[in-house]
C-alpha positions as CSV (number, residue, x, y, z in Angstrom):
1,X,-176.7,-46.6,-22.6
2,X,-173.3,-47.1,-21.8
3,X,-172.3,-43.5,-23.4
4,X,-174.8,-42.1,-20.8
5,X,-173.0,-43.6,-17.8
6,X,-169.5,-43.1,-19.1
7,X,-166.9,-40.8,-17.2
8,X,-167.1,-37.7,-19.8
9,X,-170.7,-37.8,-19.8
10,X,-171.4,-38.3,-16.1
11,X,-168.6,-35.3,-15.5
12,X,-170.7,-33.5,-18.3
13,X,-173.9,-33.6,-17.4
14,X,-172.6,-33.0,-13.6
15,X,-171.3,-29.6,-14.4
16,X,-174.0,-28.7,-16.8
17,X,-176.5,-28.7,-13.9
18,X,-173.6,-26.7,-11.7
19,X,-173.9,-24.2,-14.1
20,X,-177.6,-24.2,-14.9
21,X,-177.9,-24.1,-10.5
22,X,-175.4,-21.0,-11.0
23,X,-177.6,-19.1,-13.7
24,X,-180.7,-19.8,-12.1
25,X,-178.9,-18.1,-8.7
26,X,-177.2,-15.0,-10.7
27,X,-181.1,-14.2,-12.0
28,X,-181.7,-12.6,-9.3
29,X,-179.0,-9.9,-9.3
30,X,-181.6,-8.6,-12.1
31,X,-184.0,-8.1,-9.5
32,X,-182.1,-6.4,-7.1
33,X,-179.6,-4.1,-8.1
34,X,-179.6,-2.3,-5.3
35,X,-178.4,-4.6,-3.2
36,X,-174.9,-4.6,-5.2
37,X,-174.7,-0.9,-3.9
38,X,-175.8,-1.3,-0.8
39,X,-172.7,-4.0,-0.3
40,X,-170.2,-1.7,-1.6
41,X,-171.0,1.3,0.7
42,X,-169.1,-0.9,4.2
43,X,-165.5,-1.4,2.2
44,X,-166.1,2.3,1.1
45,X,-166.1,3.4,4.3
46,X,-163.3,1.3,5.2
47,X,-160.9,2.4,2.9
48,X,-162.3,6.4,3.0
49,X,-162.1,6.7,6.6
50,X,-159.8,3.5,8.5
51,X,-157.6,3.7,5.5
52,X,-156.9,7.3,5.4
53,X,-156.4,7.8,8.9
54,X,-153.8,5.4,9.4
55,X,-152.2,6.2,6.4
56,X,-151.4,9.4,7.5
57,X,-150.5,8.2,11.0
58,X,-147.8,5.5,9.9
59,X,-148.9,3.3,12.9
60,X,-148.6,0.2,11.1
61,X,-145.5,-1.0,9.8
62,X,-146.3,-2.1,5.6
63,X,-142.5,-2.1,4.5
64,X,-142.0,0.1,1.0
65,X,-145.9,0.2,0.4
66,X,-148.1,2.5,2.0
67,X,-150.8,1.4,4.5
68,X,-153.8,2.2,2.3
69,X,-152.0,0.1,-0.8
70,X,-151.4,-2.3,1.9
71,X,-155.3,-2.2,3.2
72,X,-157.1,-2.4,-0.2
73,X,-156.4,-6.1,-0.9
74,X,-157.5,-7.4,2.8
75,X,-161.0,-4.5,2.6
76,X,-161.8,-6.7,-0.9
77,X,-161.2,-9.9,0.9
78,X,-163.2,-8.8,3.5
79,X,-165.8,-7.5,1.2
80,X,-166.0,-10.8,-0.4
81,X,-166.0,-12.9,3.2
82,X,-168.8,-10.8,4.7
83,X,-170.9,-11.4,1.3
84,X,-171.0,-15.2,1.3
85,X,-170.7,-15.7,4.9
86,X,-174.6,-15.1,5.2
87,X,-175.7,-16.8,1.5
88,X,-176.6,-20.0,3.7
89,X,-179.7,-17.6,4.9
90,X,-180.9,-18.0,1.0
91,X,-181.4,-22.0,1.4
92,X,-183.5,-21.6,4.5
93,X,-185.5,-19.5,2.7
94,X,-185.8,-21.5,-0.3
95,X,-186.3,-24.5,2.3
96,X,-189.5,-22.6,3.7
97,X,-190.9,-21.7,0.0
98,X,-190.7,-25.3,-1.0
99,X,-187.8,-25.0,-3.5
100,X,-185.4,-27.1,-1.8
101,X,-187.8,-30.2,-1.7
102,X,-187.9,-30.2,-5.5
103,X,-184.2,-29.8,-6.0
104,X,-183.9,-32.9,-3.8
105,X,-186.8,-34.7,-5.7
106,X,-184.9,-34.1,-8.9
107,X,-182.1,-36.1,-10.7
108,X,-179.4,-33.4,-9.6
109,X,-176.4,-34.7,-8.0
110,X,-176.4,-32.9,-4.6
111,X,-172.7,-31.8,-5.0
112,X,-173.9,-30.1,-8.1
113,X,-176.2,-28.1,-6.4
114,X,-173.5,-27.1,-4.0
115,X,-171.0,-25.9,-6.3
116,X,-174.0,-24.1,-8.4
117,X,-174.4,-22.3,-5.4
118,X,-171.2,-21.6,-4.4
119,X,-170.3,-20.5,-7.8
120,X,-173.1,-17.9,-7.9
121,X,-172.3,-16.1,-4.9
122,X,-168.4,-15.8,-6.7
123,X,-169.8,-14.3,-9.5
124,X,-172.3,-11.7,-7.2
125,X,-169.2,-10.9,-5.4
126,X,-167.4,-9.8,-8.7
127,X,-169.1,-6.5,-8.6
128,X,-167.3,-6.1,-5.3
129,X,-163.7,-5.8,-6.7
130,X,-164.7,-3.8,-9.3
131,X,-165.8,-1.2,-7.2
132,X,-162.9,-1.5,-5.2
133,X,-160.3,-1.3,-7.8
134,X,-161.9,1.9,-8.8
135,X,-162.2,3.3,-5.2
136,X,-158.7,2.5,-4.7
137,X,-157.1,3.9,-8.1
138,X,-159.3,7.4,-7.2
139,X,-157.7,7.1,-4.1
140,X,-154.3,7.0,-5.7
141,X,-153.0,3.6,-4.5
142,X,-150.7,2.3,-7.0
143,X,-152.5,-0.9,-8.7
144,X,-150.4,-3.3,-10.7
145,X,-152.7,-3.1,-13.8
146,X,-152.0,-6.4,-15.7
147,X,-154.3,-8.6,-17.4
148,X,-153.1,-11.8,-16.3
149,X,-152.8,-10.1,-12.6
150,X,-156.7,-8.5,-12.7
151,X,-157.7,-12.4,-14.1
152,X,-156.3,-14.1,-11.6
153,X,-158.0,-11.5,-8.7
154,X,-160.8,-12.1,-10.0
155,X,-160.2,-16.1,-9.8
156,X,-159.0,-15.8,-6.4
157,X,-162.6,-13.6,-5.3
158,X,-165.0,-16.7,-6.6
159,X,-162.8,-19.2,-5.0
160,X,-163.3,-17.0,-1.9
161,X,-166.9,-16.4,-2.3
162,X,-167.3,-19.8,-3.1
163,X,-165.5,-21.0,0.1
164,X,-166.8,-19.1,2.7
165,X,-170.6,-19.4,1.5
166,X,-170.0,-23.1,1.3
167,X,-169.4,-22.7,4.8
168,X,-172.0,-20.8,5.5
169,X,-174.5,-23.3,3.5
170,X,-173.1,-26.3,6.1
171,X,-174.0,-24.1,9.0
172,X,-177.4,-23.3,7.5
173,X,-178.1,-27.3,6.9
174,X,-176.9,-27.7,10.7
175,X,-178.5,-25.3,12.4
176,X,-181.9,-24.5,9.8
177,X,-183.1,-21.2,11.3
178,X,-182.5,-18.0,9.6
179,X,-181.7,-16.6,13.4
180,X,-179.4,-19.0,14.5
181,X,-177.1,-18.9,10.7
182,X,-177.3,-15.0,11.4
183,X,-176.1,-15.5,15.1
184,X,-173.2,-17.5,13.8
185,X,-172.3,-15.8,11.1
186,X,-172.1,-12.4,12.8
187,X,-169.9,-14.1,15.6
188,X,-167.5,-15.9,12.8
189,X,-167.0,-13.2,10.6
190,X,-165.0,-10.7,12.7
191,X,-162.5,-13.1,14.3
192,X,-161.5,-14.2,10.7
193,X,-161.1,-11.0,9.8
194,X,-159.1,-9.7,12.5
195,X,-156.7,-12.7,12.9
196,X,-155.7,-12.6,9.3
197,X,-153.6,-10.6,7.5
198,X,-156.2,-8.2,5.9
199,X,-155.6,-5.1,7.7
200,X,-152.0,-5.6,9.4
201,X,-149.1,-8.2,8.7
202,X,-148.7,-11.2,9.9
203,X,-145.1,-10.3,11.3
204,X,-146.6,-8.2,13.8
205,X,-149.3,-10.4,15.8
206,X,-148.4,-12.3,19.2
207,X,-147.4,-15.5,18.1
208,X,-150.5,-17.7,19.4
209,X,-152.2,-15.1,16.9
210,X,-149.8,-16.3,14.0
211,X,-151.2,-19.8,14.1
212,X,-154.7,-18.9,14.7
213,X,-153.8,-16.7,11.4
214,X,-151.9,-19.4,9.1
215,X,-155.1,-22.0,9.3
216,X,-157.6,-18.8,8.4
217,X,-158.2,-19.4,4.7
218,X,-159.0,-16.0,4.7
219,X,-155.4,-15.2,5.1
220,X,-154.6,-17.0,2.0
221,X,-157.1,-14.8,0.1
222,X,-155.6,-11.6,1.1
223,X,-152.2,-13.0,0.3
224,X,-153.0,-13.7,-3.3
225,X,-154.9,-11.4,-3.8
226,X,-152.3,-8.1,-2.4
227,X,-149.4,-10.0,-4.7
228,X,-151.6,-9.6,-7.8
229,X,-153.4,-6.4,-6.9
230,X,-150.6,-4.2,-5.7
231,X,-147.9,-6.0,-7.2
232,X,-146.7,-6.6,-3.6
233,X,-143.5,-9.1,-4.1
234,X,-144.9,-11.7,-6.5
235,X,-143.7,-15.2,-6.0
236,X,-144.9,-17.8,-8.3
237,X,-145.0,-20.1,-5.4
238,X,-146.3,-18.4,-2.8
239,X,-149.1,-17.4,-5.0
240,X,-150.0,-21.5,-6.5
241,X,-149.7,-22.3,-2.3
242,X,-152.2,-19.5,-2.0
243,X,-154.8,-20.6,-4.8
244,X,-153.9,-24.2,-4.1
245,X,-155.1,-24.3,-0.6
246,X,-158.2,-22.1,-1.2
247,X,-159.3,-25.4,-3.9
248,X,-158.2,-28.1,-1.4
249,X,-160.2,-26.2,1.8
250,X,-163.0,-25.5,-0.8
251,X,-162.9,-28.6,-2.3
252,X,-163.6,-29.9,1.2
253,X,-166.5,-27.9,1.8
254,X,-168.3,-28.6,-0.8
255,X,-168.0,-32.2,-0.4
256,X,-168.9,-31.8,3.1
257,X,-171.9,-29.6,1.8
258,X,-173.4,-32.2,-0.7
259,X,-173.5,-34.7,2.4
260,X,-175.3,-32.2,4.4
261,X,-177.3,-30.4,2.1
262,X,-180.3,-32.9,1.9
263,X,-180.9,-32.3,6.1
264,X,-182.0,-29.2,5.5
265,X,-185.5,-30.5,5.1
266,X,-185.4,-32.9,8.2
């Protein structure tokens, strides 16, 4: 009896039903395929059309890169922002079909069932950089093809999935209609976008706009993830600052998420 209620087997057991959560969300891809496709065609169209064009008009300075290397990194960030901003919708409706009153019935440690979530909408938005990386290597932008490098994009994608639809999961538990998470969702998204360093640098934004931009996680997600896709002056530790605050403001979420979680029902 002891055994059971030791450290290793409560940390066990806690992320074998993470990971059981997580399988039990990634089924559903299997249904859906198309919705992978449909989700790709907006960064497409970034990168074909936004990309291009200011590419060719230089109207942005991006140092010894050019703008569409420069883009590609922040058009997968977004990618994988506008993804998990609205997976809090899912709960609602798992709320309304009864699903989320047997999760709470069970034995599942609530943060579990955050994480499980959170870690099922990183591994939906994998698809997302794939595409991307192909897009952008038909497009010609230079890629820093490394294993390690690729890895540690891919890392850097589920931590962002995983924060922002953490975040959107505390706004669904808050607000509990499928309207109102859409409203919010739709009003957050842009701003985070736009004051961050996805589409232009830092360097260049008035400076009330820097701060606004240097407490936006998504600006350490496009950070880490243009040093490792582009090869865009790596720095060891610029890039553990980058993965080391997306755990710590992630890491906050979800604790934050497992408190909340159960008044979705209420």
């Amino acid at each position: 009896m002891a055994l059971q209620h030791s450290p290793v087997a409560v940390t066990s057991n806690f992320f074998r039903k993470t990971f059981t959560i997580a399988e039990w969300e990634v089924r559903k891809i299997r249904h859906d395929f198309t919705d992978l496709i449909t989700r790709a065609v907006q960064p497409a169209l970034w990168l074909l059309v936004f990309g291009e064009v200011f590419t060719r008009i230089r109207a942005i300075p991006t140092g010894k890169i050019s703008y569409l290397e420069f883009m590609s990194p922040g058009i997968l960030s977004q990618s994988v922002l506008f993804i998990s901003i609205f997976a809090g919708i899912a709960i609602i409706w798992e709320r309304d079909l009864g699903v989320i009153h047997k999760f709470l019935a069970s034995p599942t440690p609530r943060g579990a069932l955050v994480l499980g979530k959170a870690l099922s909408t990183g591994i939906r938005s994998l698809p997302q950089a794939v595409v991307i990386y192909l897009l952008a290597l038909l497009l010609g932008v230079h890629m820093y093809i490394n294993p390690l490098a690729i890895l540690g994009v891919l890392v850097l994608v589920m931590m962002g999935a995983a924060c922002f639809s953490t975040l959107s999961l505390i706004i669904a538990c808050l607000l509990k209609t499928r309207d109102r998470v859409m409203g919010i969702g739709q009003v957050i998204t842009m701003p985070m976008f736009f004051a961050s360093n996805a589409i232009y640098p830092i360097a260049i934004m008035p400076s009330w706009l820097q701060v606004i931009a240097r407490i936006n996680p998504l600006t350490y997600l496009v950070d880490g993830v243009r040093m490792l896709m582009i090869g865009d002056g790596i720095s060891a530790p610029a890039l553990l600052a980058d993965f080391g605050i997306l755990f710590v403001v992630t890491t906050i979420l979800i604790i934050i998420g497992a408190q909340l979680y159960p008044r979705i029902v209420q």
